[in-house]
N, C-alpha and C positions, 0 to 999 in steps of 0.2 A: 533787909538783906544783910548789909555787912553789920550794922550797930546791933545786932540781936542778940541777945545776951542767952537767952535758955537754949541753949542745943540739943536737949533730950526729948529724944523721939515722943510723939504724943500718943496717939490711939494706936501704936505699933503694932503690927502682927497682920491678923487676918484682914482684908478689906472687907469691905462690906457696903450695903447700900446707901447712897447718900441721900442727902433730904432733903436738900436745895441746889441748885445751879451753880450757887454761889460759894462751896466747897467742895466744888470739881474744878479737878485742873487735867485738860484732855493732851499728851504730849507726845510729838512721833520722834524718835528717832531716824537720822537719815547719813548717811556716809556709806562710802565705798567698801566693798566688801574687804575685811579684814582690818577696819578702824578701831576696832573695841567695842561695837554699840552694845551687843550680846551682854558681854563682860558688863558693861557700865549699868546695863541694868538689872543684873544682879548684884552690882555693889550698892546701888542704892536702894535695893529691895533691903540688903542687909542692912543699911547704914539706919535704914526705918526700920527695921526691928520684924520686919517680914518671909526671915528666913533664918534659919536659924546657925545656918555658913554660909559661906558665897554660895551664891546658886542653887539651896539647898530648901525646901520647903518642909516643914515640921515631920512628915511622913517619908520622906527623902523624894528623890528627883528634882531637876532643875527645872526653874521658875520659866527660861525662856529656850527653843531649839529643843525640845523635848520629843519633836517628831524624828522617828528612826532612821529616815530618809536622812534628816539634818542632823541625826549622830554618824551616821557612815559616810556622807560628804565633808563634815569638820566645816557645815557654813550654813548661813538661816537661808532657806527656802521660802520661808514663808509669812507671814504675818504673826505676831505674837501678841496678846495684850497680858500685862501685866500689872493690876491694882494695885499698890498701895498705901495706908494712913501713913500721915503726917502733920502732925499739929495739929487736926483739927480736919484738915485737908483727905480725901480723895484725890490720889493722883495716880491715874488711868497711862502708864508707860508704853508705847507702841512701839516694838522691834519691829523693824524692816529690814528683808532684806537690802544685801549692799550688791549684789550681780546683779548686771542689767538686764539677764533673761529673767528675772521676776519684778518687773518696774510695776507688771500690775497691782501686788501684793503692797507697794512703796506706795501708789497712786491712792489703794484704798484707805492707808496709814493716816495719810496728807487728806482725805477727805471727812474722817473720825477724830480727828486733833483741831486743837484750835491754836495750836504753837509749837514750832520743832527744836529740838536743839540738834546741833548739826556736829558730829561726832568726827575729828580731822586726827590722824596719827602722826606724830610728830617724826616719826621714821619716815612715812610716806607723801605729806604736804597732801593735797585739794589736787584729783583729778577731774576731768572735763564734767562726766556725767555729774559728781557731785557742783559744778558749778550751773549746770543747768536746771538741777530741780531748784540752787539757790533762787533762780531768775524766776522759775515759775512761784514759788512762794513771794517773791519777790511783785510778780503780779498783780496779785489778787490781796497783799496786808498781812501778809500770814507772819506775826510775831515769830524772830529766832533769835535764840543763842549760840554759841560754838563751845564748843569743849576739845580742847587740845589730850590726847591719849598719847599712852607709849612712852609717857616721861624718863621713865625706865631707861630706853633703847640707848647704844651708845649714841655717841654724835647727839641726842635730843637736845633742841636750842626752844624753850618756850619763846623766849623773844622773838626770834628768828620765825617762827611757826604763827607767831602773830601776828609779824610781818607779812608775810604769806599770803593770810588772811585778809587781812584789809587789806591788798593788793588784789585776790580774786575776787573777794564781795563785797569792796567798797569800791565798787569802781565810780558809783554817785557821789560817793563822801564818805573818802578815807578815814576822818575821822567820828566816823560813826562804830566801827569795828573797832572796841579797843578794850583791853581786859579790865576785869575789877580788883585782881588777884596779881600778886608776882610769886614763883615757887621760891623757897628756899631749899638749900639746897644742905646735906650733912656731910661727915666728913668722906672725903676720898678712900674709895675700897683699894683693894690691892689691887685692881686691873684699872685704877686712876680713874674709874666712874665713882660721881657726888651723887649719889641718891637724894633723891628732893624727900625732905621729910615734912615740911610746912610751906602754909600760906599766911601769906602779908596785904592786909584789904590794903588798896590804896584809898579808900576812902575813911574808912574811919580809922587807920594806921593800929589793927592789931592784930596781934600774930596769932596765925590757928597751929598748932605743933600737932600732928597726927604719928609723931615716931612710935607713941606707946599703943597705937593701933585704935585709937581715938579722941575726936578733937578736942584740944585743950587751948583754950585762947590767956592772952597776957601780952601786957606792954613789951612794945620792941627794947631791943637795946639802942643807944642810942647814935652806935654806927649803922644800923638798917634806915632810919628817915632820910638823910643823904641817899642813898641809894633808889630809894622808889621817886625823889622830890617832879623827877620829871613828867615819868610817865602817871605821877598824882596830877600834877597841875595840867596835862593833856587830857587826863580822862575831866576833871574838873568843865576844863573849857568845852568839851565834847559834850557834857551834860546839859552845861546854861545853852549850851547853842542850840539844841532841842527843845528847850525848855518849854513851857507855853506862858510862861513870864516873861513878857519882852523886856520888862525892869531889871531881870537880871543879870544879864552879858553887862550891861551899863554897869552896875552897883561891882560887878566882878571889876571890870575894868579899870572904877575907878579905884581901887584897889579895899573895897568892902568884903571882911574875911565871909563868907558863904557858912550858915550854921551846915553841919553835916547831913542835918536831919531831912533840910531843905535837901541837898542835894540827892541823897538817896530816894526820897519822893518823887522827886522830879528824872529820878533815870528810870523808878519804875514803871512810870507813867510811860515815859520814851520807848520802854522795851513793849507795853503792852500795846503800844499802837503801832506796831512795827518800825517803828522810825530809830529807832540805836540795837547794838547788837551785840553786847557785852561776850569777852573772849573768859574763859575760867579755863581752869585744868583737872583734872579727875585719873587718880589710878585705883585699882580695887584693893580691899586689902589684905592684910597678911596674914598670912596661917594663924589660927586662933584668935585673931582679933574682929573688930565688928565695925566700924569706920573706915575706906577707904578714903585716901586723898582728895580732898575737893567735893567729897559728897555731901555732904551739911551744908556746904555752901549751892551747889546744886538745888540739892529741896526746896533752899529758902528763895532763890532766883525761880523755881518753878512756881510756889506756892502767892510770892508777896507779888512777884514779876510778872508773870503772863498769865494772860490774860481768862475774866472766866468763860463758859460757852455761852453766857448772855452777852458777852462782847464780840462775838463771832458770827457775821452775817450770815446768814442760814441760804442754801442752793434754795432756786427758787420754785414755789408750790402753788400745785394749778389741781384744782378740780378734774376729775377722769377725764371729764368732755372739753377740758383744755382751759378753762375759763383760771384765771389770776385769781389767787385765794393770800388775803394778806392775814398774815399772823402776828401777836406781840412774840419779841424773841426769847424760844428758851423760854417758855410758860410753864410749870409743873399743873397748869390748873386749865391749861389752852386743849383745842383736841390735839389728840393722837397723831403725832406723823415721827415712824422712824424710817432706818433706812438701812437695812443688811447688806454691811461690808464685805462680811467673809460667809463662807459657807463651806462645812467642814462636815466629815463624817464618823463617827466614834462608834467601833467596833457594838459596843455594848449602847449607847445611847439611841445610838444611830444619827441624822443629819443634825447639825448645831450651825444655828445662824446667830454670828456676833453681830449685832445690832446698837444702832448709832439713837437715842432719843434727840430728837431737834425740838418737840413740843408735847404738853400733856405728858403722863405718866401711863408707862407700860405696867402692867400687873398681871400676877397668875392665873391661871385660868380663863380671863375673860377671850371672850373670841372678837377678833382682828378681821379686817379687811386687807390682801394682800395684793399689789399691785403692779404688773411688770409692762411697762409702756417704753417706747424708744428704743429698746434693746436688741432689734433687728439685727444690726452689723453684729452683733456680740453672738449673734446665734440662738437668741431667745427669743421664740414668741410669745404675741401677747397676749396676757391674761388677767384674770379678775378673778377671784376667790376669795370665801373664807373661812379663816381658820383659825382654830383652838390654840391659843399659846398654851405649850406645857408646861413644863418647871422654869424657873426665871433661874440663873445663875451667873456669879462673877468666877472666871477664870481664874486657875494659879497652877500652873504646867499641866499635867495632866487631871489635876481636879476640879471639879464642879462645884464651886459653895453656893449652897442653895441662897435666896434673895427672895422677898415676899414682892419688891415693887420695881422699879428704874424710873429716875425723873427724870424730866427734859437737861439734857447736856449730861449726861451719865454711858455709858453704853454696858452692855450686859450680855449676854449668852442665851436664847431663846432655844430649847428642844425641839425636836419632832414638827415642822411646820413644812410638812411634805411637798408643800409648792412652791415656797419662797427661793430665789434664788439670787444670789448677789447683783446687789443695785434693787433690787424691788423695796418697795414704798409699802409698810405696815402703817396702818390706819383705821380710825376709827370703823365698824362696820355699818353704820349709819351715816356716816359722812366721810368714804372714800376719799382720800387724796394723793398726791402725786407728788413728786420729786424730781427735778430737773436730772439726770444721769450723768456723774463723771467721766470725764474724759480718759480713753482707754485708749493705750500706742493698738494698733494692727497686727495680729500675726501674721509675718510674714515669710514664715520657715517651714514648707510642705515636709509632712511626717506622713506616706503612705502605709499604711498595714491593713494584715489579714489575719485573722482568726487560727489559731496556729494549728487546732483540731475543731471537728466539729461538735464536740462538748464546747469549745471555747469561744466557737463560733453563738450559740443559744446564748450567753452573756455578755456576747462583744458589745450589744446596741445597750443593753441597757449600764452594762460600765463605760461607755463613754457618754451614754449620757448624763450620768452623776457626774462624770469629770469635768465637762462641760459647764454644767448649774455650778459647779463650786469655783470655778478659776474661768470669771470674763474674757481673758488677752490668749483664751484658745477657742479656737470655730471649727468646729466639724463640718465637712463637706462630702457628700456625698455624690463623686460627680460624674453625672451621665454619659458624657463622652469615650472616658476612661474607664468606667465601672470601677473606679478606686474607691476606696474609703480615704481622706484625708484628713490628718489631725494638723491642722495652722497653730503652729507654737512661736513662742517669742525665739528662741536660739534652740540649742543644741545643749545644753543644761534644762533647760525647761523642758523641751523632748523627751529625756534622761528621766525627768523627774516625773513625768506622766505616765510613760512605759511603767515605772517601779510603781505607781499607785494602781495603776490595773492589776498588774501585776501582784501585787501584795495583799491591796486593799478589797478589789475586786475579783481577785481569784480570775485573773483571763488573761493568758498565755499570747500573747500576739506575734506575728513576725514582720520586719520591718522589710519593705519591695522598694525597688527604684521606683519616684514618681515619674507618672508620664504625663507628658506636655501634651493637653487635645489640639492634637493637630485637622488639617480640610486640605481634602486634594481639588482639581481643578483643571480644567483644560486650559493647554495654551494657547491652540488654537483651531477654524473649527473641524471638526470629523463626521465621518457616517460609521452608520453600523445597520448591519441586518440580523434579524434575531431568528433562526428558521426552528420552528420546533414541533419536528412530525415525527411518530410512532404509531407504529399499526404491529400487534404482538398479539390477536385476537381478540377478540370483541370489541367494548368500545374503543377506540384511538383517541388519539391528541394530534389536532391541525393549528398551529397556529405560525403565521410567519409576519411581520414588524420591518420597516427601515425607518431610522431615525436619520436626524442628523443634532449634533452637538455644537455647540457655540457657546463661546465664554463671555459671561456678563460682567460689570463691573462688581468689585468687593463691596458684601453685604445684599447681592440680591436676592441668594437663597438659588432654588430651583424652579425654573418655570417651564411648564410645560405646553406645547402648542398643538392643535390639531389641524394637520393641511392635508388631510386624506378626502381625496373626490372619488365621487363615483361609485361609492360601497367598499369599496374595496376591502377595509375592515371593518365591518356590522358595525353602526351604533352603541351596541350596546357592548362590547367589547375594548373601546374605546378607553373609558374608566380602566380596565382591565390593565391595558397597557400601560397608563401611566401609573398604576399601582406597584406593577412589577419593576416600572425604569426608577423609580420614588425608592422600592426596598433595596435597590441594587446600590444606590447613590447613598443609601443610611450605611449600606456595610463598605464600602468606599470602592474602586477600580484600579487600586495599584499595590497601596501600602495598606490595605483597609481603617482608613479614616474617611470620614463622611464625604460625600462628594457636593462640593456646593457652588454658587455663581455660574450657572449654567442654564442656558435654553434649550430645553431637547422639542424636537418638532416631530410628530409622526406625519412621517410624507405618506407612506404606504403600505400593503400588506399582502397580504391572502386570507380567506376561510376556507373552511368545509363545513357544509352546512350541516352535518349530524354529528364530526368531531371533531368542532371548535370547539373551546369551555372559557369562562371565565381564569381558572387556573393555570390554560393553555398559552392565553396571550401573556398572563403575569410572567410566565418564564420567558417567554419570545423578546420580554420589553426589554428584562434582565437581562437575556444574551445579546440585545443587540447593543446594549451599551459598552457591555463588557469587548464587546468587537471594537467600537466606536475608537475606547482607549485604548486597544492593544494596538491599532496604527496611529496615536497620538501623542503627543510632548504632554505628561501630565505633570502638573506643577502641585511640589506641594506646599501647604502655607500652614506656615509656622503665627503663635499668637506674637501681637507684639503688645509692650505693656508702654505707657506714660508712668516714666518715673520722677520723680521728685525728691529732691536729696536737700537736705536742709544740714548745712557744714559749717566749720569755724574758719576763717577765711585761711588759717594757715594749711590744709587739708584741700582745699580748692584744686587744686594745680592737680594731683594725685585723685581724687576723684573723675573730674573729666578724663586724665589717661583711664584710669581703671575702664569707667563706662565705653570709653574708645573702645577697648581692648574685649570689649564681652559685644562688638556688633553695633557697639549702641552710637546712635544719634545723637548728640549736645545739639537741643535746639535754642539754649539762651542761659543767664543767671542774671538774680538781682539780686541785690544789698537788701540781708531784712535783719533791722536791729546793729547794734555795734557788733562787726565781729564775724556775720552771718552771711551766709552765702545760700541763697535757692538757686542749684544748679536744677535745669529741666531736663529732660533726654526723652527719646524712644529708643528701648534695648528689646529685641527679645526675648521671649517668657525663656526659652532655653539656657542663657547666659544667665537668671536672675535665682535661681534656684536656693541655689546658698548667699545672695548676695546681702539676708541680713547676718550671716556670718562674716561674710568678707570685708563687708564694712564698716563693722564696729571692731576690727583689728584694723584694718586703716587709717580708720579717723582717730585712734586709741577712747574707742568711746563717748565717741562727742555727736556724730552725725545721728540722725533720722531721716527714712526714706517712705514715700509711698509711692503704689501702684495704683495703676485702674487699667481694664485692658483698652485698646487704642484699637485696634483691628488685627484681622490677620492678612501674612504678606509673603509670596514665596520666598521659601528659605534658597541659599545656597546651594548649586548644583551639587556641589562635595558632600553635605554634608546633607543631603535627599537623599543621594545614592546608598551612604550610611547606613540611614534611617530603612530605606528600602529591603537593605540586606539583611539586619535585623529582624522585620517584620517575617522576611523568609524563613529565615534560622526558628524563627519564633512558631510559626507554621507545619 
């Protein structure tokens, strides 16, 4: 890392297929939207000789944000993969988005990498969201670094910004977070800003000067070692104390100078097993130059540092029928198991699945097992196919570089695999296998629409079902009650960005409707009704006459219906009839038309005529006589109510429970999960929750997560029945 004396880029330019595990280095990007991440990986596209200006690919167009959607936003929407060489190195760069309505695009970043570097703006410090994905990497071993951005910006304090840091993500051991690097700084502009033009290793004490627009290293002068002597000897102490030398803190202590060489080994070691988390700096660089700030030193922290995909415990793999299937890790020679991250559609290619190798080697042409298990909640059923890989390709903006192979720990670009849809399991076709499924937030933002014409309507189902297969953290719902179509999206940016891909990508016009809440009416208390239904208009007639009576059951019993007719009085066979008709009446509802449910209707009695009863005759007698029943009764209507579950940072607590107060809701309890955390519980109703993952991530400023399940339904409010009722009128 620091002691490296050659800085000139190796196999520069194009990426290309690697040949072993062990010269892949798989890396995501992750910070809040507007940190730099974008930027930072086209500087170090450039810095490696893979572009031929910032962001510029040999043919023109930028390496990452190349989708049009994410040029007229001015922000990444979506997952990027960007390859490339480096010494010798394959290194696979993962843009993620940094807005929390595309966490899924982030979730599948974090599932394809085997180490992040965590991109912080020195203008803006570590917001909540970004300290929570720290904690989930944090989980599971997941090797990181930081990169401090924005050096540039007035007021940028790297120290300060380091501080920061090891204060948000050392909160186990502060002195694990601590830089390898201090910037230097050049002379003051006319507006009294010191542009940082260089870095000073604290470890091997020699200065990188990037003023002439690439690195140039040379002995400090001899006022700079005073200056770094501290934060050398804390990063020093910070390294042995990791070390897996316990001889060494001793030999430190007892005041044994450390060769350098020792110590660099020993912190790459610490970085690749997630246990130290070295801070750098990085800015991109200047017009006609080809080295940004801190990039070289970047590469070599990726390349010597973290860790390879043979070091990265692999999700766990089970045979179709469930059974535990143990693998050597990251085999090039083991079978087949990949795993499609993304799935994307290109005009002229048509569907492109980026795809993760965990084991064996993917190759052209051969035909695949593809496998979609677990993926229920996501809106995917499941399936078992196989199919023909087409062209194998590595990404670079919007081009395709063709590839003959992908080995285990690589990932790669797969054509035309008509079934595959993100999260499914490619596998060998003789010996199917599985893949445990990442963890994906819920949508929970109802997006109703309808087909704006009916041209638009003939492609509405199958463009949302492409949208669907390509983006997991949205669920299409199709729902009975309402006859709506709903699309469950993460926010209100995600919504946004789904409408413009039907819209663009699929050619379907859609218009956005208020969602309706399925509401059930019910009696209050109980009623009769008589259904009379006679006509005589020449030849045959209609006889049929019904009394009911109605009675309300408790919630959840449904409809039941009783027969207490003696004596004949309505035929046998007529009988079905009647509650056919009290059944259709109670589906179209008796007030507000919402279903009618939790009720016993009994037929006590009736009439026939023996030549013009009919089956048809009593269906309508049943129906009017309910429809009597509730015109003299209190009918109640019942609104759903949902179990919510808010998971917050204890400073947000107090303002959560108001909010839920305030939307109807129940606080049934909270408990302490983790330093910091708070699982507030509630029952609100579905009414008040509508936008409530809007509402609450400007609340919480981005920290909370919430789930639902529905809990029962429960009459609503007299006011707001009456409401609903008048509505239902207007509507009619």
């Amino acid at each position: 890392m620091g002691d490296k004396t050659n800085t000139h880029p190796g196999a520069a330019g194009r990426a290309t297929a690697a040949d072993h595990p062990a010269s892949v280095r798989n890396v995501v990007l992750v910070g809040h939207s507007g940190s730099g991440k974008t930027t930072l990986v086209e500087a170090l596209a450039l810095a490696a000789g893979a572009v031929n200006r910032a962001g510029r690919v040999e043919d023109g167009g930028t390496v990452s944000d190349y989708d049009e959607i994410e040029h007229r936003q001015q922000r990444s929407v979506q997952l990027s993969l960007v390859p490339v060489d480096w010494d010798g190195f394959k290194i696979n760069l993962l843009d993620t988005p940094g807005y929390a309505d595309f966490v899924g695009e982030l979730r599948a970043g974090l599932r394809a990498a085997d180490a992040a570097l965590f991109v912080v703006s020195a203008s803006d410090g570590v917001d909540g969201s970004t300290r929570m994905v720290w904690e989930e990497c944090a989980a599971v071993g997941m090797p990181r670094a930081i990169v401090i951005t924005h050096l540039e910006a007035a007021r940028a304090d790297f120290e300060e910004m380091t501080r920061v840091c090891a204060e948000a993500f050392g909160a186990d051991d502060p002195d694990a977070v601590l830089p390898l690097y201090l910037p230097l700084h050049g002379p003051q502009t006319a507006d009294g800003h010191a542009p940082v033009t260089g870095l000073i290793g604290l470890l091997t004490q020699q200065l990188s000067d990037y003023s002439a627009g690439q690195r140039k290293e040379s002995e400090p002068g001899p006022d700079l070692l005073p200056r770094i002597e501290d934060a050398r000897n804390r990063l020093i102490e910070g390294i042995i104390s990791e070390s897996e030398d316990e001889t060494l803190m001793d030999r430190y202590l007892g005041g044994e100078r450390i060769d350098v060489k020792t110590l660099i080994e020993d912190l790459e070691r610490a970085v690749a097993r997630g246990a130290f988390f070295p801070v750098l700096a990085a800015a991109p660089a200047a017009e006609n130059t080809r080295q940004g700030l801190g990039t070289v030193e970047l590469l070599e922290l990726i390349t010597r540092g973290f860790p390879t995909p043979a070091e990265h415990t692999a999700p766990d793999i089970t045979t179709i029928d469930g059974r535990t299937r143990a693998l050597r890790p990251c085999d090039p020679g083991g079978p087949l198991v990949a795993e499609v991250v993304k799935t994307s559609s290109d005009p002229y290619v048509g569907r492109v699945s980026l795809v993760r190798i965990f084991s064996g080697t993917l190759r052209c042409d051969e035909t695949v097992h593809v496998s979609g298990h677990g993926l229920a909640d996501r809106g995917h059923e499941d399936h078992d196919v196989d199919e023909r890989v087409g062209a194998l390709s590595t990404p670079f903006g919007k081009q395709q570089r063709p590839v003959t192979h992908a080995v285990a720990g690589d990932l790669a670009c797969v054509a035309k695999l008509g079934r595959a849809e993100t999260g499914d399991t490619l596998s060998a076709k003789d010996d199917p296998l599985l893949m445990a499924p990442w963890e994906m937030p819920d949508p929970l933002l109802p997006l109703a629409i309808q087909a704006h014409s009916k041209a638009d309507e003939d492609k509405l189902s199958q463009g949302l079902g492409r949208l669907v297969a390509e983006d997991p953290t949205m669920r299409l719902e199709q729902n009975q009650d309402t006859h709506q179509v709903v699309l469950w999206c993460l926010g209100e940016a995600h919504a946004d960005v789904a409408l413009e891909r039907l819209r663009n990508r699929y050619g379907v016009q859609v218009d956005v409707v208020p969602h309706r809440v399925s509401l059930r009416e019910t009696f209050a208390h109980r009623a009769s009704g008589r259904g009379r239904h006679v006509k005589q208009s020449g030849g045959h007639g209609q006889y049929a006459i019904c009394e009911i009576e109605v009675e309300p059951l408790p919630g959840g019993s449904g409809i039941e219906f009783v027969d207490k007719v003696v004596g004949g009085a309505v035929p046998r066979q007529f009988i079905p009839s009647v509650e056919k008709g009290v059944r259709a009446q109670a589906a179209k509802g008796v007030a507000a038309g919402y279903p009618l449910v939790d009720v016993r209707i009994t037929l006590l009695d009736g009439k026939a005529h023996s030549v013009d009863s009919s089956d048809a005759a009593f269906q309508t007698a049943g129906a009017l006589a309910l429809r009597e029943a509730a015109a003299d009764a209190t009918i109640h209507l019942l609104e759903p109510v949902a179990e919510v579950s808010v998971l917050v940072g204890d400073d947000y607590v107090g303002a959560v429970m108001s909010d839920l107060s305030g939307r109807r809701g129940r606080v049934l309890g909270t408990e302490q999960v983790g330093q910091g955390r708070t699982l507030v519980r509630a029952e609100v109703p579905e009414f008040e929750i509508g936008r409530y993952a809007v509402d609450l991530r400007s609340l919480s400023h981005g920290t909370a997560r919430f789930g639902r399940a529905y809990a029962r339904h429960e009459p609503m409010p007299a006011q707001i029945a009456i409401r609903i009722r008048e509505q239902a009128k207007e509507a009619s």
